[in-house]
N, C-alpha and C positions, 0 to 999 in steps of 0.2 A: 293926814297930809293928803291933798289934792293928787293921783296920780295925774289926772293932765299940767297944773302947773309944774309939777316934778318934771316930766317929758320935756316941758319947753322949758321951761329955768336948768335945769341940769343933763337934759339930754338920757336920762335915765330914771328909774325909782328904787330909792333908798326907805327900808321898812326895818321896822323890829322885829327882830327873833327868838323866841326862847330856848326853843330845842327841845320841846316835848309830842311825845306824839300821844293824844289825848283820844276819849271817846267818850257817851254820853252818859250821863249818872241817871240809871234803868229804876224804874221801881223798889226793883229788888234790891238793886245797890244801896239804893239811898236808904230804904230801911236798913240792911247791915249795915250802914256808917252810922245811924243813928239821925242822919235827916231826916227835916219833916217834909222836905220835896225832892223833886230830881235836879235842882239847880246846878249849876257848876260844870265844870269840865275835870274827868278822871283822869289823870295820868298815866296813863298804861307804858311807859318808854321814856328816859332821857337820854338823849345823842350826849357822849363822849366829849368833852370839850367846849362843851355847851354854856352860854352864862347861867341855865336854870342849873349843871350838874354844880357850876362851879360856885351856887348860890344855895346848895343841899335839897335842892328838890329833890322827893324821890317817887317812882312807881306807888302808884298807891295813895298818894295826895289828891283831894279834890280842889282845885282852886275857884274860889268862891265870888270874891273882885278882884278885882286891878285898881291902885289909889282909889277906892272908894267906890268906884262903879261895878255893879252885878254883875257878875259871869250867868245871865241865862241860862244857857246851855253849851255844849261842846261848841258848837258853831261861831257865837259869841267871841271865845276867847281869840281867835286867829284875827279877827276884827277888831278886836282891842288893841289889841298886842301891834299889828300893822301899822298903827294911827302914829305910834312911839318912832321919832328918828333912832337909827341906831346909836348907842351909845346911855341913849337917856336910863334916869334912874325912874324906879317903879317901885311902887311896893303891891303883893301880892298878901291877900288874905288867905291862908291856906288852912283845910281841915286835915289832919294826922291822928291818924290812932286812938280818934275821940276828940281829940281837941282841936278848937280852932284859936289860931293866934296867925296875928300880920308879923311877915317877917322882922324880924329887930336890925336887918342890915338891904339897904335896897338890893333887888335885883336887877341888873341890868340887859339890856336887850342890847342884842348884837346885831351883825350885820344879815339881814335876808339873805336864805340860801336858798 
């Protein structure tokens, strides 16, 4: 979403939120996960009443895309996620404890805090 047309059409900006507080998948990381790069953004945190806790993300996920598109890196995901009116459904490719699977139920983004 355009933050200036949002300003002038709504007088505000409305963005997606997940509720994680992420950081960068390091070398060393990625080898422990068993990647073959540092792609993705780590989960280190989910806020409390969050759509990602109330979606079972947990500490320890790397999220890898958003519907399809690559999570680069930690920086990436806030930029993805942003683009989402609150509300909307997403789906999240996620690695766990070796494995990677896209969630079976969308997650949804809430409203920017």
């Amino acid at each position: 979403m355009n933050v200036a047309d949002q300003l002038r059409t709504e007088g505000h900006v409305s963005r997606g939120w997940l509720g994680v507080v992420i950081q960068p998948v390091s070398k060393d990381l990625a080898e422990s996960f068993g990647l073959d790069d540092t792609k993705g953004a780590l989960v280190s945190d989910v806020s409390d009443d969050s759509p990602a806790k109330k979606a079972g993300l947990k500490a320890g996920d790397v999220i890898l895309s958003v519907n399809g598109d690559a999570v680069d890196d930690s920086t990436t995901l806030p930029r993805i996620i942003g683009k989402f009116a609150p509300g909307a459904e997403i789906k999240l490719k996620v690695l766990r404890d070796g494995d990677t699977a896209t969630s079976m139920s969308p997650w949804v983004t809430g409203p920017n805090r």
